[in-house]
PyMOL CGO cylinders between C-alpha atoms (Angstrom):
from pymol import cmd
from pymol.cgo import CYLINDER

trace = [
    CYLINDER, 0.00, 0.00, 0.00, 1.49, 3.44, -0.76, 0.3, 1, 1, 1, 1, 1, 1,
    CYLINDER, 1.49, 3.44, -0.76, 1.01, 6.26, 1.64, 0.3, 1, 1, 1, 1, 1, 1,
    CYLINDER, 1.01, 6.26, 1.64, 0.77, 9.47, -0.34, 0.3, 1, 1, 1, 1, 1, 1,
    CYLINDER, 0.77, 9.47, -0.34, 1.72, 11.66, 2.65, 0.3, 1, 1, 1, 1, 1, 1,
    CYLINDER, 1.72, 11.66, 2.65, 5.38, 10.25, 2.86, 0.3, 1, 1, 1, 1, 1, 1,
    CYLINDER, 5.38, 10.25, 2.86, 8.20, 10.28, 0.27, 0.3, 1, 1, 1, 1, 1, 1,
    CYLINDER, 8.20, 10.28, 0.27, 9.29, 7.48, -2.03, 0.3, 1, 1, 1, 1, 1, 1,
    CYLINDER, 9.29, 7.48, -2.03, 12.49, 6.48, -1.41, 0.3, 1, 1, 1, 1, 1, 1,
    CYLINDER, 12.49, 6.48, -1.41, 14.33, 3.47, -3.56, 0.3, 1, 1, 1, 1, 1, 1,
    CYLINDER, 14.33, 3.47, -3.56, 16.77, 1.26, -1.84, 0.3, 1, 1, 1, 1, 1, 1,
    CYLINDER, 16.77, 1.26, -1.84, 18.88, -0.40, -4.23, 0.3, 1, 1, 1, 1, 1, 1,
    CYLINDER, 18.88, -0.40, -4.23, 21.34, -2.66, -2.81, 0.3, 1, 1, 1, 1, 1, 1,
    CYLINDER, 21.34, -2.66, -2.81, 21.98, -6.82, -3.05, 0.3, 1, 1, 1, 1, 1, 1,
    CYLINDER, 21.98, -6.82, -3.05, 22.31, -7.33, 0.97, 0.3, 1, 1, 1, 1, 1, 1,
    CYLINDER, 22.31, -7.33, 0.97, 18.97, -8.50, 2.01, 0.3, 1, 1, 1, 1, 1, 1,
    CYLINDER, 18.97, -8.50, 2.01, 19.69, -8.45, 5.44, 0.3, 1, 1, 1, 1, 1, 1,
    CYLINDER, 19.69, -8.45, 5.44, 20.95, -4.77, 5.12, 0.3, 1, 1, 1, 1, 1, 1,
    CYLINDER, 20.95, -4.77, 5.12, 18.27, -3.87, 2.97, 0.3, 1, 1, 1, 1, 1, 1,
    CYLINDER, 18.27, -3.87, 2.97, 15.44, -5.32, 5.47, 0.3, 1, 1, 1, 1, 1, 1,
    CYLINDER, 15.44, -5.32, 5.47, 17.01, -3.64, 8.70, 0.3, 1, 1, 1, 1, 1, 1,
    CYLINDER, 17.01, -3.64, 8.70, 17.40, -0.45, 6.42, 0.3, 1, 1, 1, 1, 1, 1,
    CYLINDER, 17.40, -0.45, 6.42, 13.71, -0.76, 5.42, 0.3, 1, 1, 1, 1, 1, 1,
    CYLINDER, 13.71, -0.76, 5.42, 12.24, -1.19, 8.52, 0.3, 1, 1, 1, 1, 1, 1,
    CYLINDER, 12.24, -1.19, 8.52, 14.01, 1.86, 9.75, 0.3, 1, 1, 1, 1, 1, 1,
    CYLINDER, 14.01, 1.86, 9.75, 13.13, 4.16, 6.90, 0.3, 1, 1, 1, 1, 1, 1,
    CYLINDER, 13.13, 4.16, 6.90, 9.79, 2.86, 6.97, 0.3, 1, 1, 1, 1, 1, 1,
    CYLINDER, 9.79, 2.86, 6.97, 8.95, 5.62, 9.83, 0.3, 1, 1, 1, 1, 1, 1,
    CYLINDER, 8.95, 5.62, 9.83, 9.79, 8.43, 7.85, 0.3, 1, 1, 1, 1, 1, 1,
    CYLINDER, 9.79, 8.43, 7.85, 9.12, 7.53, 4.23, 0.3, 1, 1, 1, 1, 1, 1,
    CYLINDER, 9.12, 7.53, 4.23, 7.30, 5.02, 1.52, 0.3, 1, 1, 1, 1, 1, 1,
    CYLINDER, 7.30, 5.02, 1.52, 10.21, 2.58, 1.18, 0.3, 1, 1, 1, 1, 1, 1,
    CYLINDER, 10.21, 2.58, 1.18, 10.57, 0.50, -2.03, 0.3, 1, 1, 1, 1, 1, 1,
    CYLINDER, 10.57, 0.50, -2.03, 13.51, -2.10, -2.67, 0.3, 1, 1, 1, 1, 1, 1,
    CYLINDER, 13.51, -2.10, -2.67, 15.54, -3.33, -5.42, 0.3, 1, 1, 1, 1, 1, 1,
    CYLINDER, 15.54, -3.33, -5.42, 18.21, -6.63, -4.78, 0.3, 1, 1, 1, 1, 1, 1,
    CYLINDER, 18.21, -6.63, -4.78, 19.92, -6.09, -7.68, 0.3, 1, 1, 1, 1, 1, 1,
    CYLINDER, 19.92, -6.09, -7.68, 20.80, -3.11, -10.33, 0.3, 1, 1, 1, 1, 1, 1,
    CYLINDER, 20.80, -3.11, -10.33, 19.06, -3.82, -13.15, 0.3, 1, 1, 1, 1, 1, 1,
    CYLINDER, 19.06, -3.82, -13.15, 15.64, -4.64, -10.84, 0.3, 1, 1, 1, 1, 1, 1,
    CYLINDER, 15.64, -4.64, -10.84, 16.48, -1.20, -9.86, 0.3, 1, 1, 1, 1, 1, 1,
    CYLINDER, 16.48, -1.20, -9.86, 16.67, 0.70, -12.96, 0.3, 1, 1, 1, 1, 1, 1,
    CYLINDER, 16.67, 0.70, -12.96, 13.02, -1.06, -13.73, 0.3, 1, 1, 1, 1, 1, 1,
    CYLINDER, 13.02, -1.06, -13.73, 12.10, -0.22, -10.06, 0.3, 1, 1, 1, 1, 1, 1,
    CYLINDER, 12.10, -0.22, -10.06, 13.67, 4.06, -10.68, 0.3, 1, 1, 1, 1, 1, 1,
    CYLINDER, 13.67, 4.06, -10.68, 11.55, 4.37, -13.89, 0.3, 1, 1, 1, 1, 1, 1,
    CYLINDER, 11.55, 4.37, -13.89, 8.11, 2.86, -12.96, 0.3, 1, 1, 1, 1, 1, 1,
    CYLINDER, 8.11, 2.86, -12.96, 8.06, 4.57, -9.53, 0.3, 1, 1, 1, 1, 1, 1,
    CYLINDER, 8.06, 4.57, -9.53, 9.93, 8.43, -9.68, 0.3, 1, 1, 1, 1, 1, 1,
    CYLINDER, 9.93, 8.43, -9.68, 11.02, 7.92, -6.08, 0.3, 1, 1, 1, 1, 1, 1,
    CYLINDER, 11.02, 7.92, -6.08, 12.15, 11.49, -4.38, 0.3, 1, 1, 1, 1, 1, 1,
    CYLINDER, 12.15, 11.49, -4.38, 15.11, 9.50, -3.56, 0.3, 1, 1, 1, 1, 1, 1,
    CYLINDER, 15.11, 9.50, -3.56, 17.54, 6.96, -3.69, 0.3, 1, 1, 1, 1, 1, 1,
    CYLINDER, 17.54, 6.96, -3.69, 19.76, 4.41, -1.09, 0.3, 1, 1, 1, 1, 1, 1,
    CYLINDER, 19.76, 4.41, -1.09, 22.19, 2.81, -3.50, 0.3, 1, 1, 1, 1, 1, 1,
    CYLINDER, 22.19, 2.81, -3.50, 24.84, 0.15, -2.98, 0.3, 1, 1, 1, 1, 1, 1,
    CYLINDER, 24.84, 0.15, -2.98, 27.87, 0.82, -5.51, 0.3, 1, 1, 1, 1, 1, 1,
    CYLINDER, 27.87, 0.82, -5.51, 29.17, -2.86, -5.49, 0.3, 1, 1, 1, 1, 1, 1,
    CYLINDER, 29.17, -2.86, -5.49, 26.36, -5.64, -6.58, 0.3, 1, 1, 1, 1, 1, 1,
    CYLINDER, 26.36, -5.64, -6.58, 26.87, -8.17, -8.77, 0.3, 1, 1, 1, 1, 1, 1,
    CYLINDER, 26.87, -8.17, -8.77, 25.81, -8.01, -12.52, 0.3, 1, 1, 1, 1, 1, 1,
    CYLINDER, 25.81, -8.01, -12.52, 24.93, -4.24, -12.62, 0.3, 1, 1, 1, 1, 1, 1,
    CYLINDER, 24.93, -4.24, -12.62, 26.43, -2.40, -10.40, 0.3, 1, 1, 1, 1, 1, 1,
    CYLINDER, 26.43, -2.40, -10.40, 25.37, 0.72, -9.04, 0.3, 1, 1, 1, 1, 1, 1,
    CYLINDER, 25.37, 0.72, -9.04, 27.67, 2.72, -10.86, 0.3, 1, 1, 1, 1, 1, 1,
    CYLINDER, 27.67, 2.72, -10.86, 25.34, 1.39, -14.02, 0.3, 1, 1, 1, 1, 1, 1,
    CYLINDER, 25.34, 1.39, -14.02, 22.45, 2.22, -12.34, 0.3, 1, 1, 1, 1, 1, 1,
    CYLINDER, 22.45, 2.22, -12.34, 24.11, 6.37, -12.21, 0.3, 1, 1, 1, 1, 1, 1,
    CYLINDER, 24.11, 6.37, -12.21, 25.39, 6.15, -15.51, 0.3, 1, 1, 1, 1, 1, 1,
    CYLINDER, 25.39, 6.15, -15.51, 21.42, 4.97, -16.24, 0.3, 1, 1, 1, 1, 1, 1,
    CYLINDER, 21.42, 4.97, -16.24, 20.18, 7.86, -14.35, 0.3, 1, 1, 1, 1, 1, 1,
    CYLINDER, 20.18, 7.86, -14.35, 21.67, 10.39, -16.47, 0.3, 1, 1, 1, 1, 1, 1,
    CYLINDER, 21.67, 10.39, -16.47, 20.79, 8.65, -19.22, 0.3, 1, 1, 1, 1, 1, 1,
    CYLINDER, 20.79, 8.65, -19.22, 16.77, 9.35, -18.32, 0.3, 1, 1, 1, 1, 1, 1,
    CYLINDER, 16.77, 9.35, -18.32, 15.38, 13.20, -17.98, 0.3, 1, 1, 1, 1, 1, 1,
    CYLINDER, 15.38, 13.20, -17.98, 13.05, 12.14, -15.61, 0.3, 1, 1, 1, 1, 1, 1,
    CYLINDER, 13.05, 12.14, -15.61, 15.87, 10.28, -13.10, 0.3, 1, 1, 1, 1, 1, 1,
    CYLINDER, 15.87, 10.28, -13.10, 18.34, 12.69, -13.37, 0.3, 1, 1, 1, 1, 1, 1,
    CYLINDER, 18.34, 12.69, -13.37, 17.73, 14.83, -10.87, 0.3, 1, 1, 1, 1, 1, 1,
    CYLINDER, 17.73, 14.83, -10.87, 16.87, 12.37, -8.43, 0.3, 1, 1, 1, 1, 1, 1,
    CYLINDER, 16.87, 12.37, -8.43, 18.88, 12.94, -5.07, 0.3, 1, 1, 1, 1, 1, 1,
    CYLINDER, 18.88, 12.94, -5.07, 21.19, 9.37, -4.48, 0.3, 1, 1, 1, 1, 1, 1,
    CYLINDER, 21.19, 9.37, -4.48, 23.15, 8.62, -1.66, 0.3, 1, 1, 1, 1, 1, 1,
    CYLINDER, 23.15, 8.62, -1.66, 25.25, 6.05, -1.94, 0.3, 1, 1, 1, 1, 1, 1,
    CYLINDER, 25.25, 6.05, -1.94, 26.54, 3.54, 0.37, 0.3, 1, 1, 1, 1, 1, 1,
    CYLINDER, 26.54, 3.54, 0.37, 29.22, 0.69, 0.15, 0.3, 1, 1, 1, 1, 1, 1,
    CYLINDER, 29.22, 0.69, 0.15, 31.05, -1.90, 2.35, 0.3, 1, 1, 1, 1, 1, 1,
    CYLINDER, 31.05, -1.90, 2.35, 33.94, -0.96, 0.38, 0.3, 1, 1, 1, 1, 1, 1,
    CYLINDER, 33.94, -0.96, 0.38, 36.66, 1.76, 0.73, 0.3, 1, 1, 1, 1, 1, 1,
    CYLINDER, 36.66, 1.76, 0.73, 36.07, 4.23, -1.92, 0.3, 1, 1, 1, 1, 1, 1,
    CYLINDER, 36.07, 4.23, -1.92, 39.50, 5.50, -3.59, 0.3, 1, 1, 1, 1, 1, 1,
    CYLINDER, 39.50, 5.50, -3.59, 40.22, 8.61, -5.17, 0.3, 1, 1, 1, 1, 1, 1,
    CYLINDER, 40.22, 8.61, -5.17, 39.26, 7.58, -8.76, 0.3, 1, 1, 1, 1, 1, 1,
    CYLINDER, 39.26, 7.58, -8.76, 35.59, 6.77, -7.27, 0.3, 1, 1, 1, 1, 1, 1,
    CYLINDER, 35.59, 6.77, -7.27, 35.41, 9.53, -5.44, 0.3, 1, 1, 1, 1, 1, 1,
    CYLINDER, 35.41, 9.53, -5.44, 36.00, 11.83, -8.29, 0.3, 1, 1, 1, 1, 1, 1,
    CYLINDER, 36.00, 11.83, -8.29, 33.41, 9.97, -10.70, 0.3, 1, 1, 1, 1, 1, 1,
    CYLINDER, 33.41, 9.97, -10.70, 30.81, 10.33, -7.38, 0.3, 1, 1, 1, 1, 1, 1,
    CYLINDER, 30.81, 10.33, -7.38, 31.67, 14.08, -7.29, 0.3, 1, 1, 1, 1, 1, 1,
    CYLINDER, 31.67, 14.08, -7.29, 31.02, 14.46, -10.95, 0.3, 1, 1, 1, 1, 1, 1,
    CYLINDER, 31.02, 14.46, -10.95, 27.73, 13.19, -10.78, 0.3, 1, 1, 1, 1, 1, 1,
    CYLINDER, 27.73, 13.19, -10.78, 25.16, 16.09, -10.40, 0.3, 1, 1, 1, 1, 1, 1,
    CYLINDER, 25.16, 16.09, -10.40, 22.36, 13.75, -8.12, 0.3, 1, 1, 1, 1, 1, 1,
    CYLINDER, 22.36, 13.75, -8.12, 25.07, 12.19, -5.82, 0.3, 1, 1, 1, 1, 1, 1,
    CYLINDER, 25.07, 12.19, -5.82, 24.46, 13.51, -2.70, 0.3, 1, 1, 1, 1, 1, 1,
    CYLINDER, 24.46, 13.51, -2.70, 26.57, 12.02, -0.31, 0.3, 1, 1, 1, 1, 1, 1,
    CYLINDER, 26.57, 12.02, -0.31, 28.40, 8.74, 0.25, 0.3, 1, 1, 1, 1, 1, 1,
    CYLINDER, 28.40, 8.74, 0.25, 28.39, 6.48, 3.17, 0.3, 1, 1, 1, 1, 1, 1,
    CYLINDER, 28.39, 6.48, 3.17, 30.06, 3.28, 4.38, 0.3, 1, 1, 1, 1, 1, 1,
    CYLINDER, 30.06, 3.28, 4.38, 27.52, 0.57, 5.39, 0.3, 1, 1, 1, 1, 1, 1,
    CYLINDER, 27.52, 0.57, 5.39, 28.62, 1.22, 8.92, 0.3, 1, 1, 1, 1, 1, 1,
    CYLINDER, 28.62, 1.22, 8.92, 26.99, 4.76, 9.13, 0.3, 1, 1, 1, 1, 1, 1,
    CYLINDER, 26.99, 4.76, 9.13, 24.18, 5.02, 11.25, 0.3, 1, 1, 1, 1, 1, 1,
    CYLINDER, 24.18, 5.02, 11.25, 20.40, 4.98, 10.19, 0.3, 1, 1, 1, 1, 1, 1,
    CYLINDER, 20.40, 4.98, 10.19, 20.01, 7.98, 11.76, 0.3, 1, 1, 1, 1, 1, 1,
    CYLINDER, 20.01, 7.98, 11.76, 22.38, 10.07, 9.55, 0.3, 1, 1, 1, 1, 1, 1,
    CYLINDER, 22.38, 10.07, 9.55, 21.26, 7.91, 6.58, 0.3, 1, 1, 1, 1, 1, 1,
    CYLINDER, 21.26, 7.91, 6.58, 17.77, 9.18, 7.42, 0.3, 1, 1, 1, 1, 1, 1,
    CYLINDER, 17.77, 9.18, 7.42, 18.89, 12.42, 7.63, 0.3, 1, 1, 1, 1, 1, 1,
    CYLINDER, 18.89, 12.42, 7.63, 20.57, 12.92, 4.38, 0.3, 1, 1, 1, 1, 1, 1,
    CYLINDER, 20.57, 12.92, 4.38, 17.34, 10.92, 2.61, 0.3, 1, 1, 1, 1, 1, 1,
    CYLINDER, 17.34, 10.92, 2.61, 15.23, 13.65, 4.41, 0.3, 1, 1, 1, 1, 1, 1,
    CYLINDER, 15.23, 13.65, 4.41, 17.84, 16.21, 3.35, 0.3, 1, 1, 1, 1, 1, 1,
    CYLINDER, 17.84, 16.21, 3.35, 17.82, 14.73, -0.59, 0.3, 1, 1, 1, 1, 1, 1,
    CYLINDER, 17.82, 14.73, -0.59, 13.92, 15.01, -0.83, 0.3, 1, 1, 1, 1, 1, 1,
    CYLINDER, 13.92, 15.01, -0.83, 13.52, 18.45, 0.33, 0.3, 1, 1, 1, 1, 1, 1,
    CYLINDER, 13.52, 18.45, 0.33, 16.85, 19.35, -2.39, 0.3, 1, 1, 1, 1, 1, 1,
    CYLINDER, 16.85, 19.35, -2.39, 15.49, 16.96, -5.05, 0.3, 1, 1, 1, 1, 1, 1,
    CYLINDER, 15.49, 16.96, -5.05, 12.05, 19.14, -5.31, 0.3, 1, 1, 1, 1, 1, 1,
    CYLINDER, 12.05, 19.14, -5.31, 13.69, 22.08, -4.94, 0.3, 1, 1, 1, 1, 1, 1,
    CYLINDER, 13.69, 22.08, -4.94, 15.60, 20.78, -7.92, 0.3, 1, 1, 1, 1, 1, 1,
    CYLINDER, 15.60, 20.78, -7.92, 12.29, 19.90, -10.23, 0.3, 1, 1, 1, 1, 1, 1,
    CYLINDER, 12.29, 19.90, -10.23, 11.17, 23.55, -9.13, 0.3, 1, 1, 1, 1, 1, 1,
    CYLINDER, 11.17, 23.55, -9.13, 14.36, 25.79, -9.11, 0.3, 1, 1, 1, 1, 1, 1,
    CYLINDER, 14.36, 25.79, -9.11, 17.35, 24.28, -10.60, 0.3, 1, 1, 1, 1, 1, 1,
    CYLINDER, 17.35, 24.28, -10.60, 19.50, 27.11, -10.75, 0.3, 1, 1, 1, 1, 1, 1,
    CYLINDER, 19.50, 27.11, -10.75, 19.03, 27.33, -6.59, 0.3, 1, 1, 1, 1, 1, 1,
    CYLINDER, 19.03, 27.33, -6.59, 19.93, 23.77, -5.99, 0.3, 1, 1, 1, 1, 1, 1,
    CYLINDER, 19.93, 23.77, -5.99, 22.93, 23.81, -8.47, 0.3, 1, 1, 1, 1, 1, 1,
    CYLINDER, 22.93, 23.81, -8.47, 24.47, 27.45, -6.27, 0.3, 1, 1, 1, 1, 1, 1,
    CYLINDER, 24.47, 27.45, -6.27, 23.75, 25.49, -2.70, 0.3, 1, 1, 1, 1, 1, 1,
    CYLINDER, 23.75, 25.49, -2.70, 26.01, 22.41, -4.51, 0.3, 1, 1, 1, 1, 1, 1,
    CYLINDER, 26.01, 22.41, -4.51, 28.20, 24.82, -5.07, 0.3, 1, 1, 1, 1, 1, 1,
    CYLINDER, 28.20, 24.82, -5.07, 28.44, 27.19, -1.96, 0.3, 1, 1, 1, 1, 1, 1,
    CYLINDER, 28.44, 27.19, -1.96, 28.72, 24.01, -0.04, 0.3, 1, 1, 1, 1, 1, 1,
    CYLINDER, 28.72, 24.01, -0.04, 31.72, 22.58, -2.06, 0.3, 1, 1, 1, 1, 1, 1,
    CYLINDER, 31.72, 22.58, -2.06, 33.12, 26.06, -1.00, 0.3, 1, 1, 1, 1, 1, 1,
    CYLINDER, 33.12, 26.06, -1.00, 32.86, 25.71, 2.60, 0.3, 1, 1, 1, 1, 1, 1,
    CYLINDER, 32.86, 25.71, 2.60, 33.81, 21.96, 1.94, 0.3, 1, 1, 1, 1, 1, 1,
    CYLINDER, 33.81, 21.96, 1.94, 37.35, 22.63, 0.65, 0.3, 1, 1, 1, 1, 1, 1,
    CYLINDER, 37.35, 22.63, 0.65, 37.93, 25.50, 2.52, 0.3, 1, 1, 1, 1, 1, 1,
    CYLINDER, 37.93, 25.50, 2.52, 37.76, 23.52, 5.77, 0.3, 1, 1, 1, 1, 1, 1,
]
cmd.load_cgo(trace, "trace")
């Protein structure tokens, strides 16, 4: 059952048992959908327009650095918000491909807690329709805070 109240989010990520405890926590604050794998995920993105996306970068198959590269692809997903999360370290190559992506939001390691995860999903909705609405906004914010970023 959808509740039209909350926002979709998408998780998108092939650890069931991460994905279920991740679910069940979200599930107080938004509409939570899930995807095990990448390519149910880029059916998943394009049927449902969720406000925003949980996404594991390493899954088997198609892996969630397809699933960005499919985003950008697709008008409508493009300016969905994604954070990204991974059991993996994430080098300097990755890091730069995550920073060039305009609807990567933030990255965490699967060890963050569900609290900040919740917090940057609540953050990423909020930006995400202030994206559809203003664009040119959203795009100085990305900027002003990679100011402050690199200056600290």
């Amino acid at each position: 059952m959808t509740d039209v109240n909350r926002p979709r989010i998408l998780i998108i990520d092939d650890d069931p048992t991460f994905v279920e405890f991740c679910a069940a926590h979200l599930a107080r604050r938004f509409e939570v959908h899930v995807a095990f794998s990448g390519s149910e995920g880029m059916r998943k993105l394009s049927a449902l327009l969720p406000e925003a996306v949980l996404l594991d970068l390493r899954m088997p198959r198609v892996s969630g650095l397809e699933v960005l590269r499919y985003m950008q692809t697709l008008p409508e997903l493009r300016s969905i918000p994604v954070a990204v999360i991974t059991a993996s370290a994430v080098d300097a190559k990755l890091k730069e491909f995550l920073k060039s992506q305009p609807n990567v939001c933030k990255t965490f390691p699967k060890t963050a807690s569900l609290n900040s995860i919740t917090k940057e999903l609540t953050r990423d909705v909020v930006m995400g329709s202030l994206y559809r609405t203003t664009p040119r906004l959203v795009e100085d914010i990305h900027n002003a805070e990679r100011i402050i970023g690199n200056s600290n």
